[in-house]
N, CA and C atoms as an extended XYZ file, in Angstrom:
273
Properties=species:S:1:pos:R:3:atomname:S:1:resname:S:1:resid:I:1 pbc="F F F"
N        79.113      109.039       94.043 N   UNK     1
C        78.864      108.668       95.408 CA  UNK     1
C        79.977      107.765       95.907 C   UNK     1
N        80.368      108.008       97.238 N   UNK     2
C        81.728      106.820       97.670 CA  UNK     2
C        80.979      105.810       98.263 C   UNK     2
N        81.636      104.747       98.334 N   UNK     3
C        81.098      103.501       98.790 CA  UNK     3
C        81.942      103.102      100.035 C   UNK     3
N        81.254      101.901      100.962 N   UNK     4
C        82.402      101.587      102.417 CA  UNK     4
C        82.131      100.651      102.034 C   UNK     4
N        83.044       99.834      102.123 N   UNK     5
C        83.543       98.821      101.681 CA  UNK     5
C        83.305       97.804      103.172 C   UNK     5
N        82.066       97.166      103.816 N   UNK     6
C        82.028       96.578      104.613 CA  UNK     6
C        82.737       95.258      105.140 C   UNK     6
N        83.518       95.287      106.084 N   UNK     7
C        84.102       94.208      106.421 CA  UNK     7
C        83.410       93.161      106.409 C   UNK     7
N        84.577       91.732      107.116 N   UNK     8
C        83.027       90.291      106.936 CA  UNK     8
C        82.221       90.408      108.380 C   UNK     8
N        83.411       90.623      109.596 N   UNK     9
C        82.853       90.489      110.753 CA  UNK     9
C        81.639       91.563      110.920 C   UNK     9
N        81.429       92.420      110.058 N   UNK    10
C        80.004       93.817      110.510 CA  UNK    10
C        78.947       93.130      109.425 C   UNK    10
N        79.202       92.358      108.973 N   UNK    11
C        78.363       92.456      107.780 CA  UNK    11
C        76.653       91.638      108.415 C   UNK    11
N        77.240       91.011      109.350 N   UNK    12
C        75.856       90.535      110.080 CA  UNK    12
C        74.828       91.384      110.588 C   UNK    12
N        75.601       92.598      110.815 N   UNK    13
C        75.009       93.677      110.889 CA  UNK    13
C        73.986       94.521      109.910 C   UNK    13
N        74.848       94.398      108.731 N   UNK    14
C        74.240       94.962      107.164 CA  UNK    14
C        73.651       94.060      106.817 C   UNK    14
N        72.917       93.003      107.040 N   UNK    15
C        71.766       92.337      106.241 CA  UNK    15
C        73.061       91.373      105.049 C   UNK    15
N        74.052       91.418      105.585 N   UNK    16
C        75.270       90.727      104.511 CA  UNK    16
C        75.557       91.321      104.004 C   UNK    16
N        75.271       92.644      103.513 N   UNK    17
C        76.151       93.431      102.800 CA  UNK    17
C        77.483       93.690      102.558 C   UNK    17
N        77.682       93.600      101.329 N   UNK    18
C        79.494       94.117      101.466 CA  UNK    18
C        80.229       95.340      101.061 C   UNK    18
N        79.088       95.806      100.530 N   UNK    19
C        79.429       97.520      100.570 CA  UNK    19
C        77.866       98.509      100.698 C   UNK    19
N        78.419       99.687      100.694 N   UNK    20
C        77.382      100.858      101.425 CA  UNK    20
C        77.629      101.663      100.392 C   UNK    20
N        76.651      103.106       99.547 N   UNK    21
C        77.036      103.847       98.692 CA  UNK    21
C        76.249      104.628       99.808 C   UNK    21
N        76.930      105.995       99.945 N   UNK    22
C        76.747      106.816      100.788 CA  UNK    22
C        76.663      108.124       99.788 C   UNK    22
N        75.704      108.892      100.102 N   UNK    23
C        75.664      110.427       99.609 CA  UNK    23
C        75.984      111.114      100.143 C   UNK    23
N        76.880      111.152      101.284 N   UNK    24
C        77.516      112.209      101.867 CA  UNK    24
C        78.857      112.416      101.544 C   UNK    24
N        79.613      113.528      101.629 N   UNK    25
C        81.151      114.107      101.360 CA  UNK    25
C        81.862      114.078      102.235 C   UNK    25
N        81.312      113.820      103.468 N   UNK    26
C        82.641      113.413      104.201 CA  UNK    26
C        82.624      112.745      105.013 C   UNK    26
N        83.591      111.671      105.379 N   UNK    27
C        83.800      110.708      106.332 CA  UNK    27
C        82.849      110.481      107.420 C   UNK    27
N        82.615      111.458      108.554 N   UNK    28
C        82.037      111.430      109.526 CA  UNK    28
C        80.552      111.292      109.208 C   UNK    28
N        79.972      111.729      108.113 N   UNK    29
C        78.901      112.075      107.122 CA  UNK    29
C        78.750      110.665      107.188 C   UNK    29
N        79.596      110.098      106.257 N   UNK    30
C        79.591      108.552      105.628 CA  UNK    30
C        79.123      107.918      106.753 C   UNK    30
N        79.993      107.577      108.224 N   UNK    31
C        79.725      106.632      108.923 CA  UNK    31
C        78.241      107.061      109.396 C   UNK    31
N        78.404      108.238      109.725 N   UNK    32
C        76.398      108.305      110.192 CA  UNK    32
C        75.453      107.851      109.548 C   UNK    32
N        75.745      108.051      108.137 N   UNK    33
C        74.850      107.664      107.112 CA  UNK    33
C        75.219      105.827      107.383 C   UNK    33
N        75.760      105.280      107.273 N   UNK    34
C        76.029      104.021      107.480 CA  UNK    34
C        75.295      103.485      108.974 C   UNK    34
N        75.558      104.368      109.573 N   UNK    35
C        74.398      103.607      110.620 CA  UNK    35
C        73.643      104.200      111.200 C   UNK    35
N        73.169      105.292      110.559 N   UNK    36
C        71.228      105.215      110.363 CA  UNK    36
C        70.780      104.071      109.656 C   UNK    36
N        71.675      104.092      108.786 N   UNK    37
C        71.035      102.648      107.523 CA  UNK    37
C        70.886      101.345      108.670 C   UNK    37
N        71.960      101.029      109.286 N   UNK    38
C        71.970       99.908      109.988 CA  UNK    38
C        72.585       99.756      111.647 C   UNK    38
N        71.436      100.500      112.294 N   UNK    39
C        71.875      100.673      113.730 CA  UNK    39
C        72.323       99.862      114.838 C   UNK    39
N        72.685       98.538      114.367 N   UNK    40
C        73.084       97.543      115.071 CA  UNK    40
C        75.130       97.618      114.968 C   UNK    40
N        74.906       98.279      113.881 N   UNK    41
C        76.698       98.542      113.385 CA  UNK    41
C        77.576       99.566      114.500 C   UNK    41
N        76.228       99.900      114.924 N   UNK    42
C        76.991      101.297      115.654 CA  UNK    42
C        77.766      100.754      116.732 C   UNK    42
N        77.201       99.932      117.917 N   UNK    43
C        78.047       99.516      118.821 CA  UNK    43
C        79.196       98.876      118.635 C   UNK    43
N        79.690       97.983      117.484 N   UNK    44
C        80.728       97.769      117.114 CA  UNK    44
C        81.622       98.419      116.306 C   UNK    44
N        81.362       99.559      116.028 N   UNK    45
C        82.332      100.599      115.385 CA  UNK    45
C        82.546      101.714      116.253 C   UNK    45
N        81.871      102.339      117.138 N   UNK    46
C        81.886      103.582      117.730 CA  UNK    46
C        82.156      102.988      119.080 C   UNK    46
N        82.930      103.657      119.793 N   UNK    47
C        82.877      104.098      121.488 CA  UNK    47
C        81.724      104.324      121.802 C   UNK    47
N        81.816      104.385      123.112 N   UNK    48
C        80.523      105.113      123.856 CA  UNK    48
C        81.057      106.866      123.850 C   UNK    48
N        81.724      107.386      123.279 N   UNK    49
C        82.331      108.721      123.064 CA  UNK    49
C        81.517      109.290      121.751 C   UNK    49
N        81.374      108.208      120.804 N   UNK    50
C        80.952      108.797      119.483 CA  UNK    50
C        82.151      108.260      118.224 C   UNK    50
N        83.525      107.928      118.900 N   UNK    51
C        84.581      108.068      118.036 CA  UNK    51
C        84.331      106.361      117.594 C   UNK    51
N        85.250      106.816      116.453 N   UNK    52
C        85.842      104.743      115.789 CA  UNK    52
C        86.501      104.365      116.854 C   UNK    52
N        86.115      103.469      117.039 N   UNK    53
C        87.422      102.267      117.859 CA  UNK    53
C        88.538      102.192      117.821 C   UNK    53
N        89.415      102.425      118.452 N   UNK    54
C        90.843      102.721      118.628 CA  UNK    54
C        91.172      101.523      117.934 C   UNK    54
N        90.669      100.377      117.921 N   UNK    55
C        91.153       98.910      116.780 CA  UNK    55
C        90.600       98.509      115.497 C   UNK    55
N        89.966       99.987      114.882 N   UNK    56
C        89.492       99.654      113.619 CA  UNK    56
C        90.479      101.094      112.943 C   UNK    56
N        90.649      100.469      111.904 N   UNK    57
C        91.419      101.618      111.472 CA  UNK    57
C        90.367      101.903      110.051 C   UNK    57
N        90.678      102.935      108.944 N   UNK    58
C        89.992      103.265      108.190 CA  UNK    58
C        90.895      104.112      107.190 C   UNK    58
N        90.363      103.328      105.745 N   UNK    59
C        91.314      103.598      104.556 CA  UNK    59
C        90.079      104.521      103.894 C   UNK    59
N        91.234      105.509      102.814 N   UNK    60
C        90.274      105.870      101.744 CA  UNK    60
C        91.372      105.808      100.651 C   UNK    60
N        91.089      104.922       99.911 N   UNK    61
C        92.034      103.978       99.257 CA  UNK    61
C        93.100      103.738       99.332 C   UNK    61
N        94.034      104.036       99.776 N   UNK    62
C        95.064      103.105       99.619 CA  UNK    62
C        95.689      104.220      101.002 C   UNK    62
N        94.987      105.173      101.781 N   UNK    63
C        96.059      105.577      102.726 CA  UNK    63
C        94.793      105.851      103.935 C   UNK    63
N        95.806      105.279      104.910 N   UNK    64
C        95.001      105.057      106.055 CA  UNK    64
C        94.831      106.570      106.911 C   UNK    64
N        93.394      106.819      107.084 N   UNK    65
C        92.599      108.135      107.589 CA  UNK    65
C        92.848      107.693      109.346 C   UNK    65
N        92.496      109.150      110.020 N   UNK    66
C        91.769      108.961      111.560 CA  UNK    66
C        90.406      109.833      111.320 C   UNK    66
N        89.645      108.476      111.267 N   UNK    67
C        88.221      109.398      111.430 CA  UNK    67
C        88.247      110.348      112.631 C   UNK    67
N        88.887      109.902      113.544 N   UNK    68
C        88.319      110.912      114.806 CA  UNK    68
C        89.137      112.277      114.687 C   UNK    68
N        90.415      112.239      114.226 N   UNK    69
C        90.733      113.638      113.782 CA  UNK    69
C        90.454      114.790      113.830 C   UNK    69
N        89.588      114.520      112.786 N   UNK    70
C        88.637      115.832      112.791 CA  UNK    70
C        87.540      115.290      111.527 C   UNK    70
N        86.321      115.913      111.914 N   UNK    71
C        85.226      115.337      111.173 CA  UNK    71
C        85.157      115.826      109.084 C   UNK    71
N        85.722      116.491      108.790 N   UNK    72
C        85.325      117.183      107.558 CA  UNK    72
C        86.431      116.173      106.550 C   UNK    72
N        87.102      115.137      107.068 N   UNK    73
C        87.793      114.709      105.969 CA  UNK    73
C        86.843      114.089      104.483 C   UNK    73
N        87.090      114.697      103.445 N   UNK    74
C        86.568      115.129      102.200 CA  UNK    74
C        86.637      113.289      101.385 C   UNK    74
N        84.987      113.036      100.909 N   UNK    75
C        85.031      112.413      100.048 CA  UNK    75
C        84.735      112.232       98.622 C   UNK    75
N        85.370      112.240       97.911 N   UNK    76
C        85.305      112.416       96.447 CA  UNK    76
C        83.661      111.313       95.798 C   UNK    76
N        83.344      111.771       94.745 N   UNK    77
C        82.493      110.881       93.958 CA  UNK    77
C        82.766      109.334       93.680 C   UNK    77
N        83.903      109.323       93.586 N   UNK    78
C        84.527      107.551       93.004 CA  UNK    78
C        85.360      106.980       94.302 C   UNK    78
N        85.524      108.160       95.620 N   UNK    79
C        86.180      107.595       96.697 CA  UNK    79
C        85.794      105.834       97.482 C   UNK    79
N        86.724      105.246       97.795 N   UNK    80
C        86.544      104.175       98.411 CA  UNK    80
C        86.895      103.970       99.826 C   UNK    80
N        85.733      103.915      100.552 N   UNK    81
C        86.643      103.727      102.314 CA  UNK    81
C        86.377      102.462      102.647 C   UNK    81
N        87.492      102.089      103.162 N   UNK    82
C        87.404      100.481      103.929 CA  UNK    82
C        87.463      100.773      104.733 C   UNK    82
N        86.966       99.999      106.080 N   UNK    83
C        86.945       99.868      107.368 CA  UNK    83
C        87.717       98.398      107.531 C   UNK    83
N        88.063       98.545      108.633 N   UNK    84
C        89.416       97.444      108.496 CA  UNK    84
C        89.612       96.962      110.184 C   UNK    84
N        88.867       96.336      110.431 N   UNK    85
C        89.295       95.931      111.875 CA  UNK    85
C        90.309       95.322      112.511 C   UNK    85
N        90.744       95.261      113.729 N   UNK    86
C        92.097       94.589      113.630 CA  UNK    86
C        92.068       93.479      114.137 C   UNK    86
N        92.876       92.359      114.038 N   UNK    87
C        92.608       90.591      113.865 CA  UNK    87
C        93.888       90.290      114.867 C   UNK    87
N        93.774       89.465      115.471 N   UNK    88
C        94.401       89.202      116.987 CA  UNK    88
C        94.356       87.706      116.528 C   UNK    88
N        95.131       86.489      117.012 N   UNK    89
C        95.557       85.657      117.474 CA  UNK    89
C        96.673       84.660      116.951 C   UNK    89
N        97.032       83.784      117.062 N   UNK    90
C        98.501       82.834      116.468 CA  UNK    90
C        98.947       82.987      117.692 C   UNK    90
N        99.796       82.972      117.747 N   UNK    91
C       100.813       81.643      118.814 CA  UNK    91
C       102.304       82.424      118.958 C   UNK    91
C-alpha cells in the first residue's frame, strides 16, 4: 500500500496525522481516498475545479508529479507521495 506523507500545515485537518496508507493505485485514487478519510483537507488542496492547487506541488519519491495531468499516474505497493506546499515569506 503507498502512503502520503502529510504535510504540518494539513495535518490539523488529519486529526495530526502525518501520514495516510491508501489502497488505491493511483494518484488521483490516493487523493480521493485521502479525503473521504478527512473532508476538511479538501478545500485546502483542491480548487473549486477538482484539481491540486497550482501551489502545492506533489512528489512520488524523489521526482516531482502533476496530479492534474492526467489522473492514472501509477502507484506502486512501497510508493511514497509527499504533498509539499509552497512557503512564501523573508525579506
Amino acid at each position: 500500500m503507498a502512503k502520503i506523507i502529510i504535510p504540518t500545515p494539513l495535518r490539523k485537518f488529519t486529526d495530526q496525522n502525518r501520514s495516510f496508507i491508501t489502497t488505491e493505485d493511483t494518484l488521483s485514487g490516493a487523493i480521493q481516498q485521502l479525503i473521504e478519510e478527512y473532508p476538511d483537507v479538501k478545500s485546502n488542496l483542491l480548487d473549486d475545479d477538482g484539481n491540486v492547487r497550482s501551489f502545492i506541488k506533489v512528489y512520488i519519491g524523489d521526482d516531482e508529479v502533476d496530479p492534474n495531468e492526467n489522473g492514472s499516474v501509477e502507484l506502486a505497493k512501497d510508493t511514497e507521495v509527499s504533498i509539499v506546499p509552497a512557503i512564501a515569506g523573508g525579506c
